[in-house]
RODO-2510 file (C-alpha; in nm, 4 decimals, decimal comma):
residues 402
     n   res          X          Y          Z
     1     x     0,0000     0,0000     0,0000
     2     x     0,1221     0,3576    -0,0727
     3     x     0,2667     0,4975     0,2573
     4     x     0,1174     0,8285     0,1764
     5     x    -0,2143     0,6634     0,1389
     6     x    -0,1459     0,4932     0,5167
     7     x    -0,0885     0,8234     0,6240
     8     x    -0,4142     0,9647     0,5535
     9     x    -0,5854     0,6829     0,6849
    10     x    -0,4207     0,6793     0,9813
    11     x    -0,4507     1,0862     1,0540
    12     x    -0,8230     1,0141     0,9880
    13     x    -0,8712     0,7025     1,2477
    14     x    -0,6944     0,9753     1,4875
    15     x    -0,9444     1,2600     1,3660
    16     x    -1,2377     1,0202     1,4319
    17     x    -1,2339     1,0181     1,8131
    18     x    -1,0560     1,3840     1,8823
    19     x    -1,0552     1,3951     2,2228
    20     x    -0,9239     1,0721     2,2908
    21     x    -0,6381     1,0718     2,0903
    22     x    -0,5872     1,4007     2,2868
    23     x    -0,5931     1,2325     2,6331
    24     x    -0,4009     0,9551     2,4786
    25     x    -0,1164     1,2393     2,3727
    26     x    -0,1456     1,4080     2,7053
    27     x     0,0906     1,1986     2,8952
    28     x     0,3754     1,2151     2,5787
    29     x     0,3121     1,6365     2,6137
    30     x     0,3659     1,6442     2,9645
    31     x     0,6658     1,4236     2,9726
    32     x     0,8423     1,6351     2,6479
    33     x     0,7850     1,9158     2,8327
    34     x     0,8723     1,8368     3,1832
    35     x     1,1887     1,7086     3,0003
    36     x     1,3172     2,0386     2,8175
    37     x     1,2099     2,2651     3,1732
    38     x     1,4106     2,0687     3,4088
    39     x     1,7194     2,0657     3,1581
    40     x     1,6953     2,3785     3,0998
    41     x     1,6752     2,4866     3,4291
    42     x     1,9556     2,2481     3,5035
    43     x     2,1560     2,4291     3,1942
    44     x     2,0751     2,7869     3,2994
    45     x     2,2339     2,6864     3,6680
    46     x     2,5062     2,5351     3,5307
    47     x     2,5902     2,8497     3,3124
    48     x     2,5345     3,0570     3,5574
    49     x     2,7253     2,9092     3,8378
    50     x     3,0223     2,9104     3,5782
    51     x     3,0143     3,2910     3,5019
    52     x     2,9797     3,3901     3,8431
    53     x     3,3092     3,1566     3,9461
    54     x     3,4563     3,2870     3,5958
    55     x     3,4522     3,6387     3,7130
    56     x     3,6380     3,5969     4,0663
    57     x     3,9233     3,5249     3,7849
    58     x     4,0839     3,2557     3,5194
    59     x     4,3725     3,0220     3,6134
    60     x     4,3685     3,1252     3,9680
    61     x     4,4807     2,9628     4,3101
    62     x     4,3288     3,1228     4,6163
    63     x     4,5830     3,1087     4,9062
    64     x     4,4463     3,1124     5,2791
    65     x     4,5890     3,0921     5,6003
    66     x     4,5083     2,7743     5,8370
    67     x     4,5250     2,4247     5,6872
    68     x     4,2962     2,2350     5,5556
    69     x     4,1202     2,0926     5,8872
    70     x     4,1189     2,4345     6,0505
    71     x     4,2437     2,5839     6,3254
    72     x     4,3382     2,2460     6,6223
    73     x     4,3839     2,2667     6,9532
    74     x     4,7363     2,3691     7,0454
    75     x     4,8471     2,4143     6,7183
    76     x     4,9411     2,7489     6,5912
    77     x     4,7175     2,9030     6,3101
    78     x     4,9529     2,9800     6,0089
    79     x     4,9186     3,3324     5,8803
    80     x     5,0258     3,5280     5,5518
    81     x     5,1617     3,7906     5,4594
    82     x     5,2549     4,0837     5,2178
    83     x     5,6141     3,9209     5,2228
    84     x     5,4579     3,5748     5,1053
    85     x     5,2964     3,7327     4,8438
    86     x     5,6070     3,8672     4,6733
    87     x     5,7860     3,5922     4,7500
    88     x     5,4966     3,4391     4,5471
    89     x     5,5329     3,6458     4,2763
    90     x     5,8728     3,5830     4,1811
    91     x     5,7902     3,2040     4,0793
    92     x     5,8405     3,1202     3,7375
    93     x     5,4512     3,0132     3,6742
    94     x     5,2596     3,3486     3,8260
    95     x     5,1697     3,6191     3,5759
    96     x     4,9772     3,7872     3,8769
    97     x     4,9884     3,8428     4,2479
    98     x     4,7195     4,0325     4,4567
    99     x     4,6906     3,9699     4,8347
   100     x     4,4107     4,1029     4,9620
   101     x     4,2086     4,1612     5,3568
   102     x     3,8337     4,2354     5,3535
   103     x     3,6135     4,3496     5,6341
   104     x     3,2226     4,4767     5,6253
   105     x     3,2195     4,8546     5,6922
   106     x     2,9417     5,1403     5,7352
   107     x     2,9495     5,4025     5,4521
   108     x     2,8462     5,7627     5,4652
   109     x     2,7758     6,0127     5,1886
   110     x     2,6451     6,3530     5,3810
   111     x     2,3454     6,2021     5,5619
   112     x     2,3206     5,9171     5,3210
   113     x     2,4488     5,5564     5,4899
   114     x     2,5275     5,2248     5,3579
   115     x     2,6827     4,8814     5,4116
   116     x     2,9322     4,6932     5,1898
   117     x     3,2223     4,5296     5,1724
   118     x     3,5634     4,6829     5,1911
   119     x     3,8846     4,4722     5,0376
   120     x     4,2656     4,6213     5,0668
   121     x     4,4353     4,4601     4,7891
   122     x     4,6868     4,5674     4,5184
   123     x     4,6673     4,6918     4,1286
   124     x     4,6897     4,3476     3,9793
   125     x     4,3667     4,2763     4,1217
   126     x     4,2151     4,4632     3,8963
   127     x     4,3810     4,2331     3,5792
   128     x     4,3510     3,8640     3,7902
   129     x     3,9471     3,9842     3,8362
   130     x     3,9383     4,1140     3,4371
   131     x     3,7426     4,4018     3,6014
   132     x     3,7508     4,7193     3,4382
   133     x     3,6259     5,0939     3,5765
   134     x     3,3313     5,2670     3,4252
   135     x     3,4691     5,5904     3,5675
   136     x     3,8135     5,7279     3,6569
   137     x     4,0362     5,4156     3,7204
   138     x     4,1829     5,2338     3,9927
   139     x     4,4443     5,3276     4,2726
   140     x     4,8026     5,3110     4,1787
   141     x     5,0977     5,1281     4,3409
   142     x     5,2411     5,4727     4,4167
   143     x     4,9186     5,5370     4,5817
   144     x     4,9632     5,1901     4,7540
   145     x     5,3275     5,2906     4,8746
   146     x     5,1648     5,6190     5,0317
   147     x     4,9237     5,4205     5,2227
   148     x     4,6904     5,7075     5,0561
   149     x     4,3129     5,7404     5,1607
   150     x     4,1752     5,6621     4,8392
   151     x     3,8893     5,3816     4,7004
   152     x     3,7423     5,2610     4,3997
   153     x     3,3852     5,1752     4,4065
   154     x     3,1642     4,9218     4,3072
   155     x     2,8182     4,9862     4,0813
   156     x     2,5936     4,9226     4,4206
   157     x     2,7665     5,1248     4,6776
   158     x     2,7130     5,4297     4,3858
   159     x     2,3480     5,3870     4,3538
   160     x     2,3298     5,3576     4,7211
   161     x     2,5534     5,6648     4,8046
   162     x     2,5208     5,8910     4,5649
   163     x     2,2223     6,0385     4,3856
   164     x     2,0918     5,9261     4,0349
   165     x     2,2796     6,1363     3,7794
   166     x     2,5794     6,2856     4,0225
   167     x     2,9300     6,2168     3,9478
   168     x     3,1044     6,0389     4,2482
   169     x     3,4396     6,0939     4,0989
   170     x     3,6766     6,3070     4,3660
   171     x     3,4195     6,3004     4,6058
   172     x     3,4738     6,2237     4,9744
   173     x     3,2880     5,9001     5,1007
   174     x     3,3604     5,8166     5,5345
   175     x     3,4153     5,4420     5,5601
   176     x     3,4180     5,3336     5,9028
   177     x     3,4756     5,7419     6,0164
   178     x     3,7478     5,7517     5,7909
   179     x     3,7525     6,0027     5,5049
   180     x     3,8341     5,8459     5,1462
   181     x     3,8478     5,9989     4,8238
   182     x     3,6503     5,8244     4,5137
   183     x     3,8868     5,7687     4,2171
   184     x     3,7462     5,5021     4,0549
   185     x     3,4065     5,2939     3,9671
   186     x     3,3920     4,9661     3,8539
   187     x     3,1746     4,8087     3,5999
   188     x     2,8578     4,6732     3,6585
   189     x     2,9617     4,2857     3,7348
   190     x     2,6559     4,1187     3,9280
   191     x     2,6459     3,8061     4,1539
   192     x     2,9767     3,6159     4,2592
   193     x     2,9928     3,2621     4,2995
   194     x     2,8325     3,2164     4,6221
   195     x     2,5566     3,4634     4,4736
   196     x     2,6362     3,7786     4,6637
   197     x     2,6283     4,0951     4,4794
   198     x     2,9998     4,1406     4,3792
   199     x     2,9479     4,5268     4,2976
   200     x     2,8440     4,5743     4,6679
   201     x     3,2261     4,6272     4,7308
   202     x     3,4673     4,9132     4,7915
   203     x     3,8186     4,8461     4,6916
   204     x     4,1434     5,0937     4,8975
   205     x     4,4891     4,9901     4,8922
   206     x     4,6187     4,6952     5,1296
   207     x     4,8431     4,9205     5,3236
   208     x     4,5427     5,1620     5,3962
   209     x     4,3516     4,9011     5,4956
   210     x     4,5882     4,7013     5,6898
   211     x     4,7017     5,0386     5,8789
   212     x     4,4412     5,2844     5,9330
   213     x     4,1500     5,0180     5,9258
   214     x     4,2418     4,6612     6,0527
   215     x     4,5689     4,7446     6,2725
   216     x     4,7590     4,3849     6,1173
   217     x     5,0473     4,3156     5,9269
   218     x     4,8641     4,0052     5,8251
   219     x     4,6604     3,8874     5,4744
   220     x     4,3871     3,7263     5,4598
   221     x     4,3946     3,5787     5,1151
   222     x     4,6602     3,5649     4,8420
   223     x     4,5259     3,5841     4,4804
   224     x     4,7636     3,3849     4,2268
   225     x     4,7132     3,3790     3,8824
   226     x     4,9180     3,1300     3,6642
   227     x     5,0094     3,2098     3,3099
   228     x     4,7905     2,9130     3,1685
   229     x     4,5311     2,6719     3,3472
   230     x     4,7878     2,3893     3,2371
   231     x     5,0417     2,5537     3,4585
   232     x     4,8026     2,5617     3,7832
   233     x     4,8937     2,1669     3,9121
   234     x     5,2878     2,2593     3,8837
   235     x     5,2230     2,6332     4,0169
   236     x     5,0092     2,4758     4,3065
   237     x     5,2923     2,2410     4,4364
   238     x     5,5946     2,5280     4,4015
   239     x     5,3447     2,7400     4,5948
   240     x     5,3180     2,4870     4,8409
   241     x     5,7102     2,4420     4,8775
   242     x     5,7608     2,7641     4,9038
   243     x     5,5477     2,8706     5,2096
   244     x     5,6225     2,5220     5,3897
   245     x     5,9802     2,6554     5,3627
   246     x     5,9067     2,9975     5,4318
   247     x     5,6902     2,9171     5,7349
   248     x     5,9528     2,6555     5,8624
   249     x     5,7654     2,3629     5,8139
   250     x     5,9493     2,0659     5,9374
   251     x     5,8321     1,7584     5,7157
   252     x     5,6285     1,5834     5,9710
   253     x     5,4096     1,9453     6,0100
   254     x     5,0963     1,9705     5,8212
   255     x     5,0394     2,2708     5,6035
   256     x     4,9167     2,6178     5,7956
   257     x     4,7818     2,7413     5,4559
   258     x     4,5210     2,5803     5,2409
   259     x     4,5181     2,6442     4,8736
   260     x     4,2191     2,6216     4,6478
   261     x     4,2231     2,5717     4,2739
   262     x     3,9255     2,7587     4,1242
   263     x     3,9552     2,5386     3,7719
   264     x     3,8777     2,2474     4,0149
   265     x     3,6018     2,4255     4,1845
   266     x     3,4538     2,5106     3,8766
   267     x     3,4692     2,1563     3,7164
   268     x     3,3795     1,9920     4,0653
   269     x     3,0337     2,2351     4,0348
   270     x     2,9643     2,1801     3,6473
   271     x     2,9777     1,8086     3,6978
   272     x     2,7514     1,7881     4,0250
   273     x     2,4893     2,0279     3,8330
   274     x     2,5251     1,8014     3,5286
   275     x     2,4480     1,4860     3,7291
   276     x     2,1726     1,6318     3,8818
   277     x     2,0328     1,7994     3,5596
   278     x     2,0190     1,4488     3,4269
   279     x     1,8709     1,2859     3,7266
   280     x     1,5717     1,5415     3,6885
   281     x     1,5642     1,4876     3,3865
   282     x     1,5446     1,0909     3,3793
   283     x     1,2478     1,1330     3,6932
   284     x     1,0357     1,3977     3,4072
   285     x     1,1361     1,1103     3,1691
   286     x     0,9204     0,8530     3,3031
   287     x     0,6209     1,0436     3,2824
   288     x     0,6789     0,9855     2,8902
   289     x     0,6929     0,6059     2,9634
   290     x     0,3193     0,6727     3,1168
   291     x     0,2156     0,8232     2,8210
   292     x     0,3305     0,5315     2,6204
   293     x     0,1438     0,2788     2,8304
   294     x    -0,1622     0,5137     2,7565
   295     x    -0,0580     0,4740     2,3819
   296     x    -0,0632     0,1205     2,3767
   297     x    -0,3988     0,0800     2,6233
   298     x    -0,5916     0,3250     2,3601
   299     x    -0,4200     0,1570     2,0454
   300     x    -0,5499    -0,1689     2,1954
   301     x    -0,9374    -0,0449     2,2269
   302     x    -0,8647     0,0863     1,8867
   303     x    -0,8054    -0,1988     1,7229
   304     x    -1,1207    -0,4203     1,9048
   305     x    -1,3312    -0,1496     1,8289
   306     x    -1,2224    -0,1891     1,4235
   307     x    -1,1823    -0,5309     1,3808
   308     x    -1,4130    -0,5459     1,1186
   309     x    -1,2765    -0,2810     0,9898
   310     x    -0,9669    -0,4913     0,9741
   311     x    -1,1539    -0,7810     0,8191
   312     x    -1,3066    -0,5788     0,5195
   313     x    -0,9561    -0,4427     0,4372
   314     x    -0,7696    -0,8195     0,4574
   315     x    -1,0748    -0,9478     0,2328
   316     x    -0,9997    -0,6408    -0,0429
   317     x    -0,6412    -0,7258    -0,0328
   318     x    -0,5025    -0,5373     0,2239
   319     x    -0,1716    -0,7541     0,4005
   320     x    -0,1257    -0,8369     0,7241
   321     x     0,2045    -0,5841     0,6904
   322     x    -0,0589    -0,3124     0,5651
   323     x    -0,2454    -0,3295     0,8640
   324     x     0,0857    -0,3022     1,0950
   325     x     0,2538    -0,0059     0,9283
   326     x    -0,1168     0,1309     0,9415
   327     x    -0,1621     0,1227     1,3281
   328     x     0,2350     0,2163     1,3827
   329     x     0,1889     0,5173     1,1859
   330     x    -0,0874     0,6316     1,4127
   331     x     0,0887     0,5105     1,7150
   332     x     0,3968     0,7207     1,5677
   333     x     0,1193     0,9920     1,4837
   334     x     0,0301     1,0499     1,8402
   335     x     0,3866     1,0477     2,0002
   336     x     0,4880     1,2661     1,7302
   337     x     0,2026     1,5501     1,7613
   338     x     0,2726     1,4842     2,1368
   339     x     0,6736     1,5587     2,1431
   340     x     0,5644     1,9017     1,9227
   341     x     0,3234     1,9884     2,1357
   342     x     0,5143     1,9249     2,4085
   343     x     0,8046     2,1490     2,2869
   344     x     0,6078     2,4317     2,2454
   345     x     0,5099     2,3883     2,6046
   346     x     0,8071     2,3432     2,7475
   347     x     0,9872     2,6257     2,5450
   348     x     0,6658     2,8613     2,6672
   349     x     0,6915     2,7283     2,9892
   350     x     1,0918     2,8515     3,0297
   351     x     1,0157     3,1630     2,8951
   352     x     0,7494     3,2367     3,1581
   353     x     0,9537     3,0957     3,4192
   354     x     1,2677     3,2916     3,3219
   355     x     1,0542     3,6273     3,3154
   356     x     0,8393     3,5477     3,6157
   357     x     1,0723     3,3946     3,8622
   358     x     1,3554     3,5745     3,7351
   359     x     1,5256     3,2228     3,6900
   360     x     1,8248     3,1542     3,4828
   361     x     1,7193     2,9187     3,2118
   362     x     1,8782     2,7762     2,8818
   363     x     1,7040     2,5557     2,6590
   364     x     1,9801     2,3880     2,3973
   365     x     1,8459     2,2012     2,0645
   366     x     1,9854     1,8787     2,1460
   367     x     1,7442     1,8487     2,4255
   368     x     1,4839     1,9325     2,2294
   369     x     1,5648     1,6703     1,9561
   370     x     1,6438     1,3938     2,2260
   371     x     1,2928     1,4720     2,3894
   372     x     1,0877     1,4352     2,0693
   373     x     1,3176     1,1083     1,9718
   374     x     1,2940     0,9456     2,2777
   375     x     0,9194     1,0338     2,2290
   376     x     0,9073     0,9005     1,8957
   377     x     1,0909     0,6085     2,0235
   378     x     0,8201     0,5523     2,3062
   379     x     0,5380     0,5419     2,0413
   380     x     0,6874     0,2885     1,8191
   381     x     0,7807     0,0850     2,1089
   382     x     0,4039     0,0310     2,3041
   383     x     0,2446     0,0843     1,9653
   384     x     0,3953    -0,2780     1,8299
   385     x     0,2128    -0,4960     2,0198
   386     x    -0,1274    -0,3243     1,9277
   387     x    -0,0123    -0,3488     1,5645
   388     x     0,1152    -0,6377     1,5903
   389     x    -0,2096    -0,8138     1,7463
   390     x    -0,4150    -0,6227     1,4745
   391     x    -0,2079    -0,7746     1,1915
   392     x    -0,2673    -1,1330     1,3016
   393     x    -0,6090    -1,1147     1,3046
   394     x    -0,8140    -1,3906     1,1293
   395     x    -0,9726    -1,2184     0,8342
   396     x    -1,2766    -1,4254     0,8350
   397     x    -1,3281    -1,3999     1,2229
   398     x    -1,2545    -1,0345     1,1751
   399     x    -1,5768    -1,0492     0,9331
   400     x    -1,7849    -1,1959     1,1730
   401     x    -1,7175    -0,9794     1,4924
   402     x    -1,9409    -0,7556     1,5745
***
């Protein structure tokens, strides 16, 4: 038989009982679009986690005192300093150093008040963080040397502090009491990786802070950035060597500084958001096996209910292979009007979830073509037997049923 003919056939069987063959795709439409939401949820996290761990910097090592079980009783808590950091800098592997300490502090613009976060660091911050002013620029190293009472702010502590439309350039801001003079603002950058708001920040040089705010000598974080992310395993152990050595480590000691490696952070994060994309995924998944079950249950009252339908067609010549591509297309039919359907849904869906909830979502076409496959896939599979049963059928029984 012509497979166009078939087609027809089978599209008008389907248009025949309307509403069933709805509730029959309602099960494949749910489960296609359950699919592409959760994955693109799951994709949308995944990117976003990465672009907020991105922009704390590339090929970097974070260097913090204390080891890696914390502080223990009667053992001395390492500590770092300025002097590590340089000492740091001088390896062959480290295209940027930037130690940094950060405290909360209480801002003040005339009678205008604010909270944020103040860091003392150094000039190559600004490079290891890619993070580029919007105004002015950022304090200099002779400005560093002079222990000068200067700070460059972040996008939030602007709109906070200063009215829409002023210019906070060479302005005087009190942080803690203290009188600083704006020379800088940064870019607009957004959430971090732990999802704070990374333009609530004020940066001032590390001798300012370390003098006139936080009376210490100490750092609280060293910021090293390798000259490739191949280098960082290599750079990691020389850093290691180095501060064992310089903190007079005897071999037996453990480590009074922990180091973290942000490339394993990040891959550590993409592949526990991956896993549990998937696992979402495979739970919205069954939901499609449900509606293939209902396929198979309706294809089965189908063919009772047209047996001698069935009959009349084997007696005019039809095959018994006629019959089963006949009831597979419309099996195929339904999971295929179902997996559209269900696109559209789910695409609507992530759009109205993205807008509404302010979610991050991305929806990426090979989900979309696995959905409607594995939906395709689903149809064939509990559409066989059906088929298959309506195929065998005795033609002259067939004739008789009623």
């Amino acid at each position: 038989m012509d497979l166009l003919a078939t087609l027809q056939i089978a599209w008008r069987s389907l248009l025949v009982n309307k509403m069933r063959s709805i509730l029959t795709m309602l099960g494949i439409i749910i489960g296609v679009a359950a699919v592409i939401v959760v994955v693109a949820l799951g994709q949308g996290a995944t990117s976003g986690i990465t672009d907020r761990i991105a922009s704390m910097g590339s090929n970097l090592l974070m260097v913090m005192p204390g080891g890696s079980s914390g502080p223990v009783r009667g053992t001395a808590v390492g500590q770092l300093t300025w002097e590590d950091a340089q000492a740091i800098g001088k390896l062959p592997l480290v295209k940027n150093v930037a130690p940094q300490v950060s405290t909360q502090a209480t801002l003040a613009n005339g009678n205008t008040t604010w909270t944020a976060s103040v860091t003392g660091t150094v000039l190559q911050l600004q490079e290891i963080k890619d993070w580029p002013t919007s105004q002015g620029g950022f304090f200099t190293d002779e400005e560093l040397q002079r222990v000068s009472m200067v700070a460059v702010l972040g996008q939030t502590v602007v709109d906070n502090l200063f009215s829409k439309g002023s210019n906070p350039l060479g302005a005087t801001i009190r942080i803690n009491g203290l009188p600083f003079t704006v020379v800088g603002v940064l870019t607009a950058k957004g959430a971090g990786g732990t999802g704070n708001d990374q333009d609530n920040t004020i940066y001032i040089p590390l001798t300012t802070a370390q003098q006139r705010m936080l009376g210490t000598k100490n750092v609280q974080m060293i910021n090293v950035q390798a000259i490739s992310q191949e280098a960082l395993p290599a750079l990691q152990e020389t850093v290691t060597s180095l501060l064992r050595q310089r903190h007079r480590l005897s071999s037996s000691s453990e480590n009074d500084f922990r180091i973290v490696d942000m490339a394993e952070v990040l891959s550590t994060v993409e592949d526990t958001t991956k896993i549990m994309t998937f696992l979402l995924a495979g739970i919205a998944a069954i939901s499609l096996v449900v509606g293939g079950i209902g396929i198979m249950n309706i294809m089965l009252v189908s063919v009772t209910e047209r047996t001698r339908e069935i009959g009349i067609r084997m007696a005019v010549g039809a095959t018994s292979d006629d019959i089963l591509v006949q009831f597979m297309i419309e099996s195929l039919l339904l999971s295929v009007i179902g997996g559209i359907c269900g696109t559209l849904i789910g695409w609507s869906g992530t759009r109205i979830l993205s807008l509404v909830a302010g979610w991050s979502m991305k929806i990426v076409p090979w989900v979309v073509l696995l959905a409607i496959g594995f939906a395709m896939m689903v149809g064939l599979f509990f559409g066989f037997y059906p088929a298959r049963k309506a195929a065998s059928a005795n033609p002259i029984e067939a004739l008789r049923f009623e």
